[in-house]
ROMARLO-790174 format. One record per residue (C-alpha): residue in three letters; z negated, x, y negated. Coordinates in steps of 0.05 Angstrom, whole numbers, plus 5000, padded with zeros to 4 digits. Layout:
ALAZXY ...
//
This chain:
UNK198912709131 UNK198312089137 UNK194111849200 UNK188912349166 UNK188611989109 UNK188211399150 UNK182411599195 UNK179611759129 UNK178811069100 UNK174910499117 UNK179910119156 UNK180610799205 UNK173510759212 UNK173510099228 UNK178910149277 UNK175110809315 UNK169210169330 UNK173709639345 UNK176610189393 UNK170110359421 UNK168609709434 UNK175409509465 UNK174210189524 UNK166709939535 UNK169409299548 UNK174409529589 UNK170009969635 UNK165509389644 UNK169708809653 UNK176809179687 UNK174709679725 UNK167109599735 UNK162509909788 UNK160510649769 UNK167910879744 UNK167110339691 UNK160010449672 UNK162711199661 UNK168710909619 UNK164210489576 UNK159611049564 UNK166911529539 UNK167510859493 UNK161311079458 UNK164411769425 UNK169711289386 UNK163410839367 UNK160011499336 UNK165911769305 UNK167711189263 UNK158911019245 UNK158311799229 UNK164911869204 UNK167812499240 UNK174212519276 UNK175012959343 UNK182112999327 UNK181013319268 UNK181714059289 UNK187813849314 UNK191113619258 UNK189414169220 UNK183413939179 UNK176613939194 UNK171213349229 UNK171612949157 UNK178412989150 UNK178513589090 UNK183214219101 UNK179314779135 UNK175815159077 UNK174914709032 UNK167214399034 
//
């Protein structure tokens, strides 16, 4: 799979920040007011994922948060 083994490496956690960065500045900047304050605060969860190195989309893909088939630890 290979987004998985690209949200694995350092560049896919590098681009979950950049990402996180890019919605914060979005929010605050585009569409300001309390909707953007509200979309810089989502930007956060992309920010976490890439310093803690999980990936929400994970489950979906059939692997678990670190990117490892399910069962295997």
């Amino acid at each position: 799979m290979g987004i998985v083994e690209f949200m694995r490496s350092t560049a896919g956690r590098l681009a979950r920040i950049a990402a996180g960065i890019v919605v914060i500045a979005a929010g605050l900047l585009l569409v300001g007011g309390t909707a953007g304050i509200v979309v810089a605060i989502i930007g956060l969860v992309p920010i976490a994922a890439g310093v803690f190195n999980f990936c929400l989309l994970g489950p979906v893909l059939g692997v678990d948060l670190q990117g490892r088939p399910r069962g295997s630890h």
